[in-house]
C-alpha positions in Angstrom: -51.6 -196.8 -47.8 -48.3 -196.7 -46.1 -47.8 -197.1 -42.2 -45.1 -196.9 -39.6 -45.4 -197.9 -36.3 -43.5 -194.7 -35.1 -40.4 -192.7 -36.4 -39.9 -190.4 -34.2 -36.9 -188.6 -35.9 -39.0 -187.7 -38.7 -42.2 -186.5 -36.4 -40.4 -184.4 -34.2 -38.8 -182.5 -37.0 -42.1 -182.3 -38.9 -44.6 -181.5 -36.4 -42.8 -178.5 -34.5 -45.7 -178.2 -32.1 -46.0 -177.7 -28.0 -47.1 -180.4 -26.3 -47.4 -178.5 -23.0 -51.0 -177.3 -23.6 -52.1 -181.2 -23.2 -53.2 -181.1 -19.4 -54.8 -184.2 -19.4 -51.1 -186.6 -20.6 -48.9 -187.2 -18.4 -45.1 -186.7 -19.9 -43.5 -189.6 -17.8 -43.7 -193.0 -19.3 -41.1 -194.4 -17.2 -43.3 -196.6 -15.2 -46.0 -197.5 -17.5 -45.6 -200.5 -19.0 -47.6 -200.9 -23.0 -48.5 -204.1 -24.3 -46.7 -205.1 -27.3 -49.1 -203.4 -30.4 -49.3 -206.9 -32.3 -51.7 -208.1 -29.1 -54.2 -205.8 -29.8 -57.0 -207.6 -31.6 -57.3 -204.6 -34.1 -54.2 -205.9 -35.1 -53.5 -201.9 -36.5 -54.6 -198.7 -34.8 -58.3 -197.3 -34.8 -58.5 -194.2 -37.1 -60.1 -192.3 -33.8 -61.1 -188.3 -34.6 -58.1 -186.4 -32.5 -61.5 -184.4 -31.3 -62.8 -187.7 -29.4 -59.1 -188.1 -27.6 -58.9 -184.5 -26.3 -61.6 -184.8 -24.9 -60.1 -187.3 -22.7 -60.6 -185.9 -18.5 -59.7 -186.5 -15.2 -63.1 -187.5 -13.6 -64.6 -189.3 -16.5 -66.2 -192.5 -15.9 -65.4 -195.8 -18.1 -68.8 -195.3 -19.4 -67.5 -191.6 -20.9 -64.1 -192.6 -22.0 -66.2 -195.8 -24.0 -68.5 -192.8 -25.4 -65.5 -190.8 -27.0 -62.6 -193.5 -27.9 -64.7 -197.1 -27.7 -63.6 -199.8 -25.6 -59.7 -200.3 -25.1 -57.8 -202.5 -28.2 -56.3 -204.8 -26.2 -57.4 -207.6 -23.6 -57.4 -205.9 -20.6 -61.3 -205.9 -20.1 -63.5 -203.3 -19.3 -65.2 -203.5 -16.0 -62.0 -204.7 -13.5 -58.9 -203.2 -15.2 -56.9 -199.9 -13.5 -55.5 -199.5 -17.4 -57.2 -199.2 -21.2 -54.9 -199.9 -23.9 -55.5 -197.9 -27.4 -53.2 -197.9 -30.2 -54.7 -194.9 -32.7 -53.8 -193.8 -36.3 -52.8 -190.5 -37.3 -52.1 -189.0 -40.7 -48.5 -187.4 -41.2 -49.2 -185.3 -43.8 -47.6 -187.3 -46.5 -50.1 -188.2 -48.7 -51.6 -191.4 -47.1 -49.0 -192.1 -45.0 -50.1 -192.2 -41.4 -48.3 -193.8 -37.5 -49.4 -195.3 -35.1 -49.5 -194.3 -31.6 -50.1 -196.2 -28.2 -52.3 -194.5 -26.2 -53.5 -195.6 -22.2 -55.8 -194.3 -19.9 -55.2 -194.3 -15.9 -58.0 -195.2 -13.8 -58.1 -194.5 -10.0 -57.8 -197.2 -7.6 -61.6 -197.8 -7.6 -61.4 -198.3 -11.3 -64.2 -195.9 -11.9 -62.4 -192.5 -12.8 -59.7 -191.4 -15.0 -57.2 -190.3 -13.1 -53.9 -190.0 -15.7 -53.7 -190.4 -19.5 -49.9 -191.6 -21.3 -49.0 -192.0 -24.6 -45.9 -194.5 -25.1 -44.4 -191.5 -27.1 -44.6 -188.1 -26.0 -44.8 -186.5 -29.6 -47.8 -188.7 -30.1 -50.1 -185.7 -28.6 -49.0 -183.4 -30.8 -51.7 -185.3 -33.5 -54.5 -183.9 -31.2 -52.7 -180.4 -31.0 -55.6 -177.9 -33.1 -54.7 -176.6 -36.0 -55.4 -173.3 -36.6 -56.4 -171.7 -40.7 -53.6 -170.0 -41.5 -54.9 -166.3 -43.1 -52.9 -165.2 -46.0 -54.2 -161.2 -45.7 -52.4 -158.0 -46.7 -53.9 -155.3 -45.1 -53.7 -151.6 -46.7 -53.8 -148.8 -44.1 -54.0 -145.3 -45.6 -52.2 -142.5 -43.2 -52.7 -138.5 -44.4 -49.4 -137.0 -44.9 -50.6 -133.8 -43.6 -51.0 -135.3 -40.5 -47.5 -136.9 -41.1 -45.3 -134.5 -42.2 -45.2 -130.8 -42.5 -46.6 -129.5 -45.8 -44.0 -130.1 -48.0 -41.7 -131.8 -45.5 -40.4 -135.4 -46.0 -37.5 -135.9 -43.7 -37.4 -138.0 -40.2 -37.6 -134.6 -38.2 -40.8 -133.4 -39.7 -42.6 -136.3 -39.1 -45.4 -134.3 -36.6 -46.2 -135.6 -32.7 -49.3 -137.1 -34.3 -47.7 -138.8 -36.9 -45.4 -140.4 -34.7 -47.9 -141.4 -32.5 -49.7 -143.0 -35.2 -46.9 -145.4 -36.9 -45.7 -146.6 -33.4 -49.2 -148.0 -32.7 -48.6 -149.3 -36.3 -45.7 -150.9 -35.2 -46.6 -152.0 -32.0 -49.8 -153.8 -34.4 -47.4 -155.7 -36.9 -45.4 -157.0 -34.1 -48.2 -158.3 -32.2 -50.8 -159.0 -34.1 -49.3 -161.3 -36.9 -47.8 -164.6 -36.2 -45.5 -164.2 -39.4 -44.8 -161.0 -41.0 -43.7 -161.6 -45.2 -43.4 -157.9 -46.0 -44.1 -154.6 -45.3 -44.6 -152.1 -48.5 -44.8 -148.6 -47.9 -46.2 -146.5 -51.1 -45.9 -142.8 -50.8 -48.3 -140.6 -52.6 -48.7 -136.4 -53.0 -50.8 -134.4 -54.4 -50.9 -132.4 -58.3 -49.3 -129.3 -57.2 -45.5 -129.4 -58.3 -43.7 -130.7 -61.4 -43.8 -134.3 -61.7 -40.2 -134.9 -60.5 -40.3 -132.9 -57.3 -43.6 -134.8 -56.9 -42.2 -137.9 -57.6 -39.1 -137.6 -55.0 -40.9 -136.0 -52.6 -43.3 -139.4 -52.7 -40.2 -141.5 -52.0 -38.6 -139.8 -49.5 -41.5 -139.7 -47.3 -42.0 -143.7 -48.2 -38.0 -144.1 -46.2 -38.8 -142.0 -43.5 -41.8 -144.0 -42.6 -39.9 -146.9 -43.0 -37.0 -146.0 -41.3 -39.4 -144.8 -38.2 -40.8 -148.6 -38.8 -36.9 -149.7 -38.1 -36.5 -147.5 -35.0 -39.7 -149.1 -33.6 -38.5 -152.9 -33.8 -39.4 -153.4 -37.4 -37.1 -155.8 -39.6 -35.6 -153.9 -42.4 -35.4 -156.9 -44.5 -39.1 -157.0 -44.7 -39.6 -153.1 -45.4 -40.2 -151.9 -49.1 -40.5 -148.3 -50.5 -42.0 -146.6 -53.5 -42.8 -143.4 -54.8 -46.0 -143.1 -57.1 -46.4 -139.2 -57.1 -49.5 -137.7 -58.1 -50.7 -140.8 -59.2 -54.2 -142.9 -58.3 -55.5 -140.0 -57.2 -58.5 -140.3 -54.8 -60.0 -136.9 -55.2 -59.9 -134.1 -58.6 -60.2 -130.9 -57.3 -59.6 -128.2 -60.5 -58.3 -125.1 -60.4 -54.9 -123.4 -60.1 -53.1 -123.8 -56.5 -55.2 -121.6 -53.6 -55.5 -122.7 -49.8 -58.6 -124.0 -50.8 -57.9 -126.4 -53.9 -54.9 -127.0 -51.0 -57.3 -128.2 -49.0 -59.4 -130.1 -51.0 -56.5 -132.3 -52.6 -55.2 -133.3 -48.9 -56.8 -136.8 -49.2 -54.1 -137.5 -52.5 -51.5 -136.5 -49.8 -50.9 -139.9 -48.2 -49.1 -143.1 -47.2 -50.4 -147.0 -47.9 -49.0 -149.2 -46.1 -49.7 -152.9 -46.8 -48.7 -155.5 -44.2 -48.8 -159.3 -45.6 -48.9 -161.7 -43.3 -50.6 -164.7 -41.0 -52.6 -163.7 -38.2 
């Protein structure tokens, strides 16, 4: 198992994480003074659960701080002493490779209640910082083109009122409601009706309009990609030569998927 005391050149690049959501340390070690870790009579940190630290308050009796984090590491004492001394192990990330970080708790003058909490290196509290599952999801949403475009129409001027409406709230979704976007890919499909070609292109060209709507409403192009697939993966067979009503009944083939893969 390999240990370092600290490297703080390597942790600060590696962690990347806020320390400011950590109410209960206080950022100034100035005038706190740590014993020297080779006087603590664990001789190395205490693999402590980051879960028992955070829940570290101001208020808590020595009783409660003993409860979560055991007695202090060094020689202080427990009863008389303003000041518990920890020194706790945390894993890096590197295989076994873990630090270790010096960790005090503040009491009042009473010595009853915690009234501060330091660590002898800031970026120590980013090892209690929560981590979060990262969701790898792609998420298909199906728009009608008939309530897109005009029958027939694929350009950026016949995209209809509702249709507008509908890809800025998609916009305003991807921008918000992922914490990394990877890509964006916008398949456009029609219906039977038309030779293969016309079917084909017209596919496409509704595909870049959405996408260049997506641009206009913040969306990287770099993540955007189009494709025509024609009449193909139909959702619905309705037979019969073209009437308003076979019209009708193939509207569901008219449409645009739009994937989004990303971490929420």
């Amino acid at each position: 198992m390999k240990t370092k005391k600290f490297v703080m050149k390597s942790l600060g690049v590696a962690m990347c994480v806020s320390l400011s959501s950590f109410a209960s340390a206080d950022d100034s070690t100035s005038n706190v003074t740590f014993p020297e870790l080779k006087n603590s009579w664990l001789k190395i940190g205490d693999f402590t659960g980051p879960g028992h630290i955070r829940r570290i308050r101001f208020g808590m009796n020595k009783d409660q701080v003993a409860l979560e984090i055991g007695n202090p590491h060094f020689s202080e004492g427990i009863g008389g002493p303003d000041v518990w001394n920890y020194a706790f192990n945390f894993y890096t990330g590197n295989a076994d490779e873990y630090v270790t970080c010096q960790y005090q708790v503040h009491f009042d003058e009473k010595h009853t209640r915690v009234d501060k909490t330091t660590w002898k290196e800031n970026q120590c509290a980013a090892f209690l910082e929560e981590k979060r599952p990262v969701i790898n999801q792609s998420h298909p949403l199906v728009l009608s083109s008939d309530g897109l475009f005009a029958f027939g129409k694929s350009g950026f001027n016949d995209l209809q009122q509702t249709g507008r409406e509908n890809l800025r709230n998609l916009a305003g979704q991807i921008k918000t409601g992922y914490k990394t976007v990877r890509s964006v890919a916008i398949t456009g499909y029609t219906d039977r009706i038309g030779s293969v070609s016309s079917n084909q292109a017209l596919s496409l060209a509704r595909a870049n309009t959405v996408k260049k709507y997506l641009i206009s409403q913040g969306i990287d192009d770099n993540l955007i990609q189009t494709s025509g697939a024609g009449s193909n993966k139909a959702v619905v067979n309705c037979p019969g030569p073209k009437s308003p009503a076979v019209v009708a009944c193939l509207m569901p083939n008219r449409r645009i998927e739009i994937s989004v893969n990303g971490d929420i």
